[in-house]
C-alpha positions as CSV (number, residue, x, y, z in Angstrom):
1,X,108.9,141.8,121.1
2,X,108.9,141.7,124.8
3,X,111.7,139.7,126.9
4,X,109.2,136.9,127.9
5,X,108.3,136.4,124.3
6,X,112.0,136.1,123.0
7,X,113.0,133.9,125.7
8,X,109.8,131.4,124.9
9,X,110.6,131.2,121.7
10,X,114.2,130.3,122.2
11,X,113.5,127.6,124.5
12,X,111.1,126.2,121.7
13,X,113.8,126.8,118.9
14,X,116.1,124.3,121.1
15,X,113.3,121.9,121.8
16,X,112.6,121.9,118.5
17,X,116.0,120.9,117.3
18,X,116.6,118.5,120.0
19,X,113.4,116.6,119.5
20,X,113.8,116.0,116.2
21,X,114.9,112.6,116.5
22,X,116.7,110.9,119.7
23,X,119.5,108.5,119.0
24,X,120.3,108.3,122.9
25,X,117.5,109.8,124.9
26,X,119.6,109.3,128.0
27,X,122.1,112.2,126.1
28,X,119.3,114.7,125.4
29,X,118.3,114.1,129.0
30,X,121.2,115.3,130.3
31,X,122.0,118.0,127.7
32,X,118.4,119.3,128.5
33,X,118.7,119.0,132.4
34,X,121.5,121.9,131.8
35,X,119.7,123.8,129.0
36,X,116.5,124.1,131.4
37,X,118.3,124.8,134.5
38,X,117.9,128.8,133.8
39,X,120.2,131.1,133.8
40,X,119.5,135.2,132.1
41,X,119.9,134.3,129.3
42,X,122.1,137.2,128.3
43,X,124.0,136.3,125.6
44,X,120.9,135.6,123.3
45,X,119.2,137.8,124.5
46,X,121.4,140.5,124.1
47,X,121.9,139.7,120.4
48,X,118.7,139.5,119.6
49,X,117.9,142.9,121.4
50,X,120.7,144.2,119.5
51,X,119.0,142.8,116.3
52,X,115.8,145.0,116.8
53,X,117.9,148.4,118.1
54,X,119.4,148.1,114.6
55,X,115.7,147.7,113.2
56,X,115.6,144.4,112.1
57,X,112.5,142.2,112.6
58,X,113.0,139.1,114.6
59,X,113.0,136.3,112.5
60,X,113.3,132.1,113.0
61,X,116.8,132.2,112.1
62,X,117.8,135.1,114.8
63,X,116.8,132.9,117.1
64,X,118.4,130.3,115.7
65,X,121.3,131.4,115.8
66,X,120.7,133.0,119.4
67,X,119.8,129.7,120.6
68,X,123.1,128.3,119.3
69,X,125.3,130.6,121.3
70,X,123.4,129.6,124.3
71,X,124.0,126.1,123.9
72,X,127.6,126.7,123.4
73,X,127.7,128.4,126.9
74,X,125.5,126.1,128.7
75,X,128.5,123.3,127.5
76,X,131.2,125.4,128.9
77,X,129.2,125.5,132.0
78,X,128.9,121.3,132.4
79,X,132.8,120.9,131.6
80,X,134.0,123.9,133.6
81,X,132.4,122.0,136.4
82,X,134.2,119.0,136.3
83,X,136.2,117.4,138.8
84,X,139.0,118.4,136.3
85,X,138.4,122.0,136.0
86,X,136.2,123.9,138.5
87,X,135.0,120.6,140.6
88,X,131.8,122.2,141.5
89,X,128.4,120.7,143.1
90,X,126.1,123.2,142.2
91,X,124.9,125.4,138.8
92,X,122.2,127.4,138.7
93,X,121.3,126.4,142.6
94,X,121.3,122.2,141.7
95,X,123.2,119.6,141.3
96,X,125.9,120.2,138.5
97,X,125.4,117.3,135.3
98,X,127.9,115.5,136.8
99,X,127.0,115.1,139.5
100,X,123.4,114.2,138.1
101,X,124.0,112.1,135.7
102,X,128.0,111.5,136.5
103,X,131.0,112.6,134.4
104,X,131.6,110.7,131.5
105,X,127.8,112.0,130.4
106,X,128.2,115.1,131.5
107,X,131.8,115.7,129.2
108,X,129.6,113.6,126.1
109,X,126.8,116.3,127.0
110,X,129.2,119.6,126.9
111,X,130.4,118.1,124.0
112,X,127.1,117.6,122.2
113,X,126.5,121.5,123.3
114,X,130.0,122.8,121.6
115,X,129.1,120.4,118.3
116,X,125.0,120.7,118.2
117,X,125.0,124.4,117.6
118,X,126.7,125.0,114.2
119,X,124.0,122.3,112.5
120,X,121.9,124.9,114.2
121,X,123.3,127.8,112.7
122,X,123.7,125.7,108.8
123,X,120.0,125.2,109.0
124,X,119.0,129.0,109.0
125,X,117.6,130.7,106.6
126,X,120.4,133.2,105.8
127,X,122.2,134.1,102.6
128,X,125.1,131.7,102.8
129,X,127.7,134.6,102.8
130,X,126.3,135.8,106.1
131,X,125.6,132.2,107.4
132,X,129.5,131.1,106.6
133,X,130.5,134.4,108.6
134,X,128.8,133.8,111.0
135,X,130.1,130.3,111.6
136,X,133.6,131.0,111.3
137,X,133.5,133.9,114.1
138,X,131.4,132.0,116.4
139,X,133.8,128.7,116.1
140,X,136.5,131.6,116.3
141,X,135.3,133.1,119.8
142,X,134.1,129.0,121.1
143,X,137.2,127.5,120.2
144,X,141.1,127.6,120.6
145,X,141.2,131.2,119.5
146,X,138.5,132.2,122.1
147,X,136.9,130.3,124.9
148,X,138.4,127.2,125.5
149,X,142.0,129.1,124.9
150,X,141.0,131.4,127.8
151,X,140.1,128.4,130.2
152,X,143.3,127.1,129.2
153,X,145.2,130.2,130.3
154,X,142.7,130.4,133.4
155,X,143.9,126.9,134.5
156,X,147.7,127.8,133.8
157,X,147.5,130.4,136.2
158,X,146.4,128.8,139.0
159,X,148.6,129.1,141.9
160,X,150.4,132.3,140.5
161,X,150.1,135.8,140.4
162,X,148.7,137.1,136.8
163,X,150.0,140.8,136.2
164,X,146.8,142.6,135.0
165,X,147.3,142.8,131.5
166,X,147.9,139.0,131.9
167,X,144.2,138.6,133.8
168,X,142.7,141.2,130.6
169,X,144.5,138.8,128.4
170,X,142.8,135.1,130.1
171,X,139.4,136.6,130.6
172,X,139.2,138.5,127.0
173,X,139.8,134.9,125.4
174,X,137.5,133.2,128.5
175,X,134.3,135.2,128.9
176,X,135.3,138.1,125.9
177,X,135.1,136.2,123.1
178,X,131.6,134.7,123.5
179,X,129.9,137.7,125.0
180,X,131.5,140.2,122.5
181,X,129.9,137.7,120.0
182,X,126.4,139.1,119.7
183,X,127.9,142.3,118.6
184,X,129.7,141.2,115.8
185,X,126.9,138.7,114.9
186,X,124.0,141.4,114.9
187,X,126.6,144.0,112.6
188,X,127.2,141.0,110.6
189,X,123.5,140.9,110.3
190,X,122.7,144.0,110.2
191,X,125.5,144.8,107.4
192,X,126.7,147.6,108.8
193,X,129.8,149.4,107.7
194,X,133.3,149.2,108.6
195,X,133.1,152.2,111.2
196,X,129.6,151.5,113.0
197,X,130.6,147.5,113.1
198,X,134.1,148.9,114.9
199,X,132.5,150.4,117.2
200,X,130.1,147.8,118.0
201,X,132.4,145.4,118.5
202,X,134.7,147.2,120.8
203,X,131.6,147.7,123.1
204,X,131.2,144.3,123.0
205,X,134.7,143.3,123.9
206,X,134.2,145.8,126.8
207,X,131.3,144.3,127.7
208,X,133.0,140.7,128.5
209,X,136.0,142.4,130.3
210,X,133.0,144.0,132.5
211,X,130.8,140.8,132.8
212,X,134.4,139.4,134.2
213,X,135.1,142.0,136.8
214,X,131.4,141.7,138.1
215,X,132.0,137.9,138.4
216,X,135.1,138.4,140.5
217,X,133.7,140.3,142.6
218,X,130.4,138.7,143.0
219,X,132.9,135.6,143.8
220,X,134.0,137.0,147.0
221,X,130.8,139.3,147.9
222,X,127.5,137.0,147.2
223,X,126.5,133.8,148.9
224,X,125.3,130.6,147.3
225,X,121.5,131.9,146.7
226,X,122.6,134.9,145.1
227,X,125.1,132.9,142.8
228,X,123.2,129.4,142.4
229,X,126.9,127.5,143.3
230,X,129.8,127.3,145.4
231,X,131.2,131.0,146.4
232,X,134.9,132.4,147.0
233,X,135.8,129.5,144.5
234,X,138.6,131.4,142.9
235,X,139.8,132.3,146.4
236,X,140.1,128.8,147.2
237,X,142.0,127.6,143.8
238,X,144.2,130.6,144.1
239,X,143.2,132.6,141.0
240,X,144.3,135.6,140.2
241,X,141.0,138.2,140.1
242,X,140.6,141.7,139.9
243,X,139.5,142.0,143.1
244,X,142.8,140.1,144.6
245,X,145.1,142.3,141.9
246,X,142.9,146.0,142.4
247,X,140.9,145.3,146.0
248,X,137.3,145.3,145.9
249,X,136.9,149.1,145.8
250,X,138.8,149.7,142.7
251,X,137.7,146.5,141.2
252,X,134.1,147.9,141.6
253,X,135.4,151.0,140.0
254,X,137.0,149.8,137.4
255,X,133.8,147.5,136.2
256,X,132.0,151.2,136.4
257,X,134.3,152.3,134.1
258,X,134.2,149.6,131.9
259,X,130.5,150.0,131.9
260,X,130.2,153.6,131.0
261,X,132.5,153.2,128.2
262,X,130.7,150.7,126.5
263,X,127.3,153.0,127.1
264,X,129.6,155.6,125.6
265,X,130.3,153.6,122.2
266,X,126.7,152.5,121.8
267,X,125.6,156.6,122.4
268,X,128.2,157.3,119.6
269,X,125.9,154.3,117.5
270,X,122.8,156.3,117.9
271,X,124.7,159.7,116.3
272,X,126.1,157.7,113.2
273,X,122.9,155.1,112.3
274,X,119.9,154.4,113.5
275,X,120.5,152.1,116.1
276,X,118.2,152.8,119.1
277,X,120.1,151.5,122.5
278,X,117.6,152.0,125.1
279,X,116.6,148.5,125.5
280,X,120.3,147.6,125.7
281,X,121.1,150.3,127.7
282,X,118.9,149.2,130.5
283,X,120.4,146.1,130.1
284,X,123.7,146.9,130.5
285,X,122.9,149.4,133.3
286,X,121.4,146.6,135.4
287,X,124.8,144.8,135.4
288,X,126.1,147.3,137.5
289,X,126.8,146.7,141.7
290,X,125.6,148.7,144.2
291,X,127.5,149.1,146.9
């Protein structure tokens, strides 16, 4: 199935769900304004291309399940935001949902996208062994254990200088958690054993130090059009980033590095199953900078 196709189909999975019924059309409105607002997309699509390199066929519950770790992004987007957290005009080069529809629907919103998504994931058609996996590791990388721990941490250091294994430590939790996710949802899937699923999931958690390090640097090095919001952000609250810790040059080389291993891990993949990468692989290669 080609990318276009995947990503139609998502968008009608979510439609689908959300127009159901309306209680409060004004909520949807908002929740939608974010949904629609673009975006690549890479964290369902990167499970469901994961799905088919371990030669599964696509079905409604993938995408299911693909839509629901979108929507659990798209509401850490609308809080992060806030005038509490990020306090940021632009997402996605427009107006933030605040600042649309103004804050106290924007945090119901996020919260309707962190809550939405596990009815999402209960209505699948999936043996409930799978299903109640599945559930438990995606609350595990959303929640206090994952995400919203890691924006916790991010906030904390504000102001001070993180140590690097204290940065690794924020953004594994942060970013990690919820990109890492597709891995372990497509070996949970796929039922693959102890060994291959390691291995997948340690490219995974690679892959969300990586996605990290590129946004650090794309913080200080890309202008508003290339970003679609406000740049130098972290420079102006003071974070700690890997470029600020390393300096651009060896940030750049370290996301590289980071980059190659988890190419590395997925190559190993292809020698012990019968995963085939090359869809992902081109995927992950276009995350790289060029200098």
């Amino acid at each position: 199935m080609k990318k276009a196709e995947k990503i139609q189909r998502l968008e009608q999975v979510i439609h689908d769900f959300y127009g159901d019924k309306q209680v409060a059309p004004s909520l949807i409105e908002a929740i939608l304004y974010s949904v629609e607002a673009g975006g690549k997309r890479l964290r369902p699509l990167l499970l469901l291309e994961l799905l088919e390199a371990l030669g599964l066929d696509l079905q409604l519950a993938h995408f299911q399940l693909a839509a629901a770790l979108e929507l659990i992004h798209t509401g850490s987007l609308i809080h992060d935001d806030l005038p509490a957290m990020d306090d940021d005009d632009y997402r996605r080069g427009r107006l933030t949902n605040h600042k649309k529809f103004g804050e106290a629907l924007a945090i119901l919103a996020g919260d309707s996208l962190f809550l939405d998504p596990f009815a999402l994931v209960a209505r699948a058609d999936l043996p409930s062994q799978i299903k109640v996996e599945l559930l438990a590791s995606l609350s595990e990388a959303a929640g206090s254990f994952g995400m919203v721990a890691g924006q916790v941490l991010d906030m904390e250091g504000e102001n001070s200088q993180s140590s690097l294994e204290d940065l690794q430590a924020i953004h594994a939790h942060k970013t990690g958690k919820l990109l890492a996710y597709p891995f372990l949802a497509a070996a949970i899937l796929a039922e693959l054993d102890s060994s291959d699923r390691a291995g997948l999931i340690e490219a995974g958690q690679l892959l969300g130090l990586a996605f990290q390090v590129r946004d650090d640097i794309l913080d200080v090095t890309a202008n508003f059009d290339q970003l679609g919001k406000t740049p130098k952000k972290d420079l102006t609250a003071a974070k700690s980033t890997y470029p600020a810790l390393l300096g651009l040059g060896e940030a750049q080389q370290f996301l590289d590095q980071l980059l190659e291993r988890v190419l590395g891990l997925l190559t190993q993949l292809e020698q012990t199953s019968t995963f085939k990468g090359q869809v992902i692989r081109q995927m992950i290669e276009g995350l790289k900078l060029n200098d």
